[in-house]
C-alpha positions in Angstrom: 20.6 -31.6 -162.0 21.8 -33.1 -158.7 25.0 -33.1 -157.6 26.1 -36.5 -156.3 28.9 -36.6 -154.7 31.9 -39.3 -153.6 34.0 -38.4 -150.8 32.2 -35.2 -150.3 33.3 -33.7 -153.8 30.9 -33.4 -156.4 31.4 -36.5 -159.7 33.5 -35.3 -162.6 30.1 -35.7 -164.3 28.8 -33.0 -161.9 31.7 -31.0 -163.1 31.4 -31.3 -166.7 28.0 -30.4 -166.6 29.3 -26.9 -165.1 32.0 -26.6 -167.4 29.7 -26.8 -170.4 27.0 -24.6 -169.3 30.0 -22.2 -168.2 31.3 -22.5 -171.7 27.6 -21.6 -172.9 27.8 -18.3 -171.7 31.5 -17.7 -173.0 33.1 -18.6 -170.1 35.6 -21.7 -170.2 36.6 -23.7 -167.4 39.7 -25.6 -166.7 38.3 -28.9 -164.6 41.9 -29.6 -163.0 42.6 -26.6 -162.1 38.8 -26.0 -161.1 39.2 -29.2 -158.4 42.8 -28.1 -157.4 42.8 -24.5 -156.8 39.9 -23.3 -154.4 40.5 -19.6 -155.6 40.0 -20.5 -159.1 37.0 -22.5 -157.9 35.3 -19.6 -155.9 36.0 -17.4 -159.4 34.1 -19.2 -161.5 31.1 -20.0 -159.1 31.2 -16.4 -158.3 30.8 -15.7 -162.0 28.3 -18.8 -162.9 26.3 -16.8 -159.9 25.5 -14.0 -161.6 25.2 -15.8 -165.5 22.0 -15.3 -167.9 21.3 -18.6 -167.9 19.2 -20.4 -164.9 20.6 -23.8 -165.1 24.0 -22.5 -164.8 23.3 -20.4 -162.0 21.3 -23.3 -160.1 24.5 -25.5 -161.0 26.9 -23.3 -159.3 25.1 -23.0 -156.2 24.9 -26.6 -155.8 27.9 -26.9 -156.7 28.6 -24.1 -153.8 27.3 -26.1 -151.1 28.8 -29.7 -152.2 32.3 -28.0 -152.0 31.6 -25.9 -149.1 30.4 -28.7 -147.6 33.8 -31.0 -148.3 35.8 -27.7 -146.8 36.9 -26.9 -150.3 
């Protein structure tokens, strides 16, 4: 999975990807809230990060740098 991104932020596609594998591990994400509020945001990376699964660990650190990279 690749992050594209538009404007810096990652596509809603990119996002949904996360919030399903997120879900997968018993964790559900809000996607407003996760584009709006940049505490929430760093919360759920921080707990995708440490997550049994690979593909939702490799999604949240792309998903790291595209928003770290936007100055999210």
């Amino acid at each position: 999975m690749v992050f594209a991104t538009v404007d810096g932020f990652p596509t809603l596609t990119d996002l949904v990807d996360f919030k399903w594998l997120m879900a997968a591990e018993g964790h559900p994400v809000h996607l407003e809230r996760l584009q709006s509020d940049a505490a929430y945001a760093r919360q759920c990376l921080s707990r995708a990060a440490s997550a049994r699964s690979a593909p939702l660990r490799w999604s949240a650190a792309r998903l790291d740098r595209a928003l770290t990279a936007a100055g999210y």
